[in-house]
C-alpha positions in Angstrom: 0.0 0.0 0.0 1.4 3.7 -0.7 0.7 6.6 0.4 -0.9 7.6 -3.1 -3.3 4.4 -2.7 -4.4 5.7 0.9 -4.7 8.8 -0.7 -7.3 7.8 -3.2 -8.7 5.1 -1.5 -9.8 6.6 1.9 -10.0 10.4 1.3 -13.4 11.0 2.9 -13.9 10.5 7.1 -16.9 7.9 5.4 -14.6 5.5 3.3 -12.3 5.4 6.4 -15.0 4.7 8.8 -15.8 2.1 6.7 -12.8 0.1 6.3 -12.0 0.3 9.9 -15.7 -0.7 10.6 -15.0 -4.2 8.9 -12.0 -4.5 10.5 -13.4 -4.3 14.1 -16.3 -6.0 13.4 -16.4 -8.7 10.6 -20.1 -10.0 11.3 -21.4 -6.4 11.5 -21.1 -3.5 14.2 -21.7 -4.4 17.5 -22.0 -2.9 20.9 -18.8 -2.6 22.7 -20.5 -3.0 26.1 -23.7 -5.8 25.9 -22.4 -7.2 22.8 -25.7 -6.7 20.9 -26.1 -6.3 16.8 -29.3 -4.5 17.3 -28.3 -1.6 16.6 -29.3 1.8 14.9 -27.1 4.5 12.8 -28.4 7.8 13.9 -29.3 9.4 11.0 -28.5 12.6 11.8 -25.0 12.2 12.4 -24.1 8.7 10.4 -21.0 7.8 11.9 -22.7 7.1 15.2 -24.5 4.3 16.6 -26.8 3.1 19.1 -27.2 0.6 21.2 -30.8 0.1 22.3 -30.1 -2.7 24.4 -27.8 -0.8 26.7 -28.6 2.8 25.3 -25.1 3.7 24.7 -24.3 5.7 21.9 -20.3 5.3 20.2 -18.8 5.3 17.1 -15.9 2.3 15.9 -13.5 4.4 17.2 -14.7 4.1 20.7 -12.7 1.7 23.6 -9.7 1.8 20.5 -6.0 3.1 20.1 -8.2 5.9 17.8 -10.3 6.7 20.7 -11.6 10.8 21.5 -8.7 11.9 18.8 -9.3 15.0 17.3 -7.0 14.3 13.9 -9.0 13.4 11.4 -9.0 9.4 10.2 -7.2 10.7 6.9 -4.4 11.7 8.8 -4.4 8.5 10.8 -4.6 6.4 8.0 -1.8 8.8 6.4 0.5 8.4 9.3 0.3 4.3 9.6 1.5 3.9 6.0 3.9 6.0 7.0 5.1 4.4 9.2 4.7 0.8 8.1 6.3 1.3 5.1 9.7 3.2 6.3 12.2 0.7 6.4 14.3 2.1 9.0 11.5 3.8 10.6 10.1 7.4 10.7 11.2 9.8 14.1 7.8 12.4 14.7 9.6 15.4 13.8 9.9 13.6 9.8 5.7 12.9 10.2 5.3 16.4 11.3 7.0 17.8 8.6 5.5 15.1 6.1 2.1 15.9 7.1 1.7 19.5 8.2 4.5 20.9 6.9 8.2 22.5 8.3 5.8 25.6 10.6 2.8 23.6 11.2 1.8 21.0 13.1 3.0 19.8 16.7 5.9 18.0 17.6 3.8 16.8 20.4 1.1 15.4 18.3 3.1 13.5 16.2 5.0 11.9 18.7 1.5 11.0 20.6 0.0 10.0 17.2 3.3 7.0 16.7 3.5 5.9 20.0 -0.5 5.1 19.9 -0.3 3.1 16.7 3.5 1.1 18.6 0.9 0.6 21.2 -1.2 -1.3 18.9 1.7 -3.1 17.6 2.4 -4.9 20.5 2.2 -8.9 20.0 0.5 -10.4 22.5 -0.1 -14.2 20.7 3.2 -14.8 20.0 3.9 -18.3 18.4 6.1 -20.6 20.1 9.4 -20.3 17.5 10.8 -23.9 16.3 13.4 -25.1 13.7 16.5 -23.6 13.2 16.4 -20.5 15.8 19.2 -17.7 16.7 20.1 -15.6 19.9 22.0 -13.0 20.9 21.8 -9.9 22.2 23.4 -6.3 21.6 23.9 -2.9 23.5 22.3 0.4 22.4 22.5 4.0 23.6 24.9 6.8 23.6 28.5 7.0 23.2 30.0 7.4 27.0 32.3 10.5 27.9 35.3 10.5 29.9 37.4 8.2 30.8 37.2 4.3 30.6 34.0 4.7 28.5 34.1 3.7 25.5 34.1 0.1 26.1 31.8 -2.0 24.1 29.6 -4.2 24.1 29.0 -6.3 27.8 30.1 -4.6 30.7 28.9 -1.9 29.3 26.3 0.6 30.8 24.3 0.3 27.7 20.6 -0.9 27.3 20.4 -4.1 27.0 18.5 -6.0 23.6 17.9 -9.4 23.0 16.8 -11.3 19.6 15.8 -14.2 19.3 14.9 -15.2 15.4 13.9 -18.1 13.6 15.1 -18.6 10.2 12.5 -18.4 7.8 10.2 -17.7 10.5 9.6 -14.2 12.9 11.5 -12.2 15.0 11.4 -11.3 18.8 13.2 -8.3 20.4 13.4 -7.6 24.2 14.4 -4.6 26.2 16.5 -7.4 29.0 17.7 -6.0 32.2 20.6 -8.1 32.9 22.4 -11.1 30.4 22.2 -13.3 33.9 21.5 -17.1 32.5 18.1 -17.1 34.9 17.1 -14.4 32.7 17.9 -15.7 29.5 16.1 -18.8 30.6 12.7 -17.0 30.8 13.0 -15.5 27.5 13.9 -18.9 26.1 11.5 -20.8 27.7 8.6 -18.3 26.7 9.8 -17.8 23.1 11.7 -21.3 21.7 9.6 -24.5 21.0 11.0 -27.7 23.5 11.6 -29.4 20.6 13.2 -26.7 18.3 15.9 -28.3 16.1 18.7 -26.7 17.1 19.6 -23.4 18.8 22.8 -21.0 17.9 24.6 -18.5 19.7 27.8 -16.8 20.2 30.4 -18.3 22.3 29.2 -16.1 25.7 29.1 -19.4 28.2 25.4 -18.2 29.7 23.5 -19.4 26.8 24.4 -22.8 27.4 23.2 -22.8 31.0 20.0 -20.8 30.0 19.4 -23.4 28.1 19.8 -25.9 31.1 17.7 -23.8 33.4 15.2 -23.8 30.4 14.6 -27.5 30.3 15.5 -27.5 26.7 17.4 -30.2 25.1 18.4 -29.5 21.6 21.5 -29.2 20.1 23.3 -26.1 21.1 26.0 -24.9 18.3 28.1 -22.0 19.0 29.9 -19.2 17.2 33.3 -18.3 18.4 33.0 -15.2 18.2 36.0 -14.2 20.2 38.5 -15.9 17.1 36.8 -14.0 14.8 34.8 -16.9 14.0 31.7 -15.9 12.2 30.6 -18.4 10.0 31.1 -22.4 10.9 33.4 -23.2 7.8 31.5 -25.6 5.4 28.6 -25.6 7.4 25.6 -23.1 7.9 26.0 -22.6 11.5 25.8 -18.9 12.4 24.5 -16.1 13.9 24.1 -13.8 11.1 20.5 -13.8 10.9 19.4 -12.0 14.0 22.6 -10.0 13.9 21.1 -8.7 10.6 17.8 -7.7 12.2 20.0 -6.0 15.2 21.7 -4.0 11.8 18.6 -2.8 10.7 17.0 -1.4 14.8 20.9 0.3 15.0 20.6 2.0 11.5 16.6 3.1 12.9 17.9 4.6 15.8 20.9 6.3 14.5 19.4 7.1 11.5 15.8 7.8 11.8 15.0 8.3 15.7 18.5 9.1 16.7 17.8 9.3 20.5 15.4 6.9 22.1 14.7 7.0 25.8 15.0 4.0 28.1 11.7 4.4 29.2 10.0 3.9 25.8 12.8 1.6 23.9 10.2 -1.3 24.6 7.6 0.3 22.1 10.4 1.3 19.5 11.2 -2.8 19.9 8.0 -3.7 19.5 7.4 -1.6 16.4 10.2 -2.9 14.8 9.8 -6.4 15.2 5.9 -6.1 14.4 6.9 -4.4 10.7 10.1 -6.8 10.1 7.6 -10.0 10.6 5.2 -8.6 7.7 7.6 -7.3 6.2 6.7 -9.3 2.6 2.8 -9.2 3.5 0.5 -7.7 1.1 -1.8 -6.8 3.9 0.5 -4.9 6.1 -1.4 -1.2 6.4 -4.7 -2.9 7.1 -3.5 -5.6 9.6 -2.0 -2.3 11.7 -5.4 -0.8 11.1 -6.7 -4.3 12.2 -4.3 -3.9 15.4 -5.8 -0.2 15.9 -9.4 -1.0 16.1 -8.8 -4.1 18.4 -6.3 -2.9 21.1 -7.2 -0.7 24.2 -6.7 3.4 24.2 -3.5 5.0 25.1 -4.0 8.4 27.0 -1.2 10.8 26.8 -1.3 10.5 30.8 -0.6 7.1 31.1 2.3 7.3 28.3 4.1 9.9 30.0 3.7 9.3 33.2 
């Protein structure tokens, strides 16, 4: 989808209304609260319905990440293909610009307007990954001052990423407080089939007692990273495949976000992994829009507090 099909697709508030409609409800509008399909469009105002059952009166935006905005849906739908569709992601000062111009529009806003459709990307059924599947982790913020600083890597005071990626399957990035084995465990044991085929990793020892803590059996191959081994010779064992994923969040951040705070580095995470799993889907704008209509509201309170 492009920005000139959203453009001539859904240029009216009715067309949008429409397509989001089907996406929240795919047997017809129903109440949010009793659950009822009896219900009436007022005629006077069409993009409202009631709910004689309940006499509540809402409109598909209602109880959604789109809930009491003031932008109009144009600009909505405007601002997920926007995002969707930048490979390396789009900071809200570039939407700003994009949308209202260099003088117009608030900063604010279009930071609000991107973290509410993150919020939406969130996974929360997240299939249990098997096969062939990769871990690691890497360390992202800014470059220390002073002194003894500009180590690298672990040891680091850096924020701490994991991946975890199955090869020819989806990716899974999280914000990790400490590289501890017990921790690794969790995310193993929550992400990586018990009978996955084999797992690969670096040569950092934890990994193979995460493993052990995880009650997971496979095969355990590992890179040695620290001989400047990257590739098993003659063989496809490796680590290059969620290294390549950390590539592209690294070349995000530097390149489009350029400072992200620790606080919100989860949702930047999440974005990123939800776009780089559809990445070669068809359907990508509308499953976010699908995501939109179907996920809770995110007050600007509750994201800044």
């Amino acid at each position: 989808m492009t920005l000139t099909d959203v453009a001539t697709a859904f240029s009216t508030d009715e067309k949008c209304r429409e397509l989001l409609e089907r996406l929240r409800w795919p047997t017809g509008p129903e109440c949010p609260r009793c659950h009822t399909h009896e219900l009436t469009r007022i005629s006077t105002n069409r993009k409202l319905l009631w709910c004689s059952d309940c006499k509540y009166q809402f409109t598909v935006t209602a109880g959604t990440i789109l809930n009491v905005s003031h932008l109009p849906l144009e600009t909505w739908f405007f601002a997920v293909v926007l995002l969707v569709e930048a490979r390396k992601g789009m900071s809200a000062n570039q939407l700003r610009r994009t949308l209202w111009g260099q003088h117009k529009g608030s900063y604010k806003t279009a930071w609000y307007l991107f973290h509410r459709i993150r919020a939406a990307m969130v996974q929360v059924d997240r299939p249990m990954l098997d096969g062939t599947v990769e871990m690691d982790e890497t360390y992202v913020g800014g470059k220390g001052r002073g002194k003894g600083i500009a180590k690298r890597g672990r040891g680091t005071d850096k924020e701490i990423v994991i991946g975890i990626r199955q090869r020819g399957g989806d990716l899974r990035f999280f914000h990790a407080q400490d590289v501890k084995s017990g921790t690794l465990a969790k995310y193993i044991q929550e992400n990586i089939s018990a009978d996955v085929d084999v797992i690969m990793t670096d040569d950092f020892n934890v990994y193979r007692s995460a493993m052990t803590k995880a009650g997971v059996t496979a095969p355990h191959e590992q890179i040695n990273h620290s001989a400047k081994e990257y590739v098993r010779l003659g063989t496809n064992i490796h680590t290059n495949t969620v290294e390549s994923a950390f590539s592209l969040l690294k070349r995000g951040i530097i390149g489009s976000w350029h400072k992200i705070s620790v606080k919100h580095l989860p949702a930047y995470l999440a974005e990123m992994e939800f776009r780089f799993n559809r990445r070669n889907r068809s359907d990508l704008f509308v499953d976010t829009l699908r995501h939109m209509v179907t996920a809770d509201p995110l007050t600007f309170e509750r994201l800044t507090a």
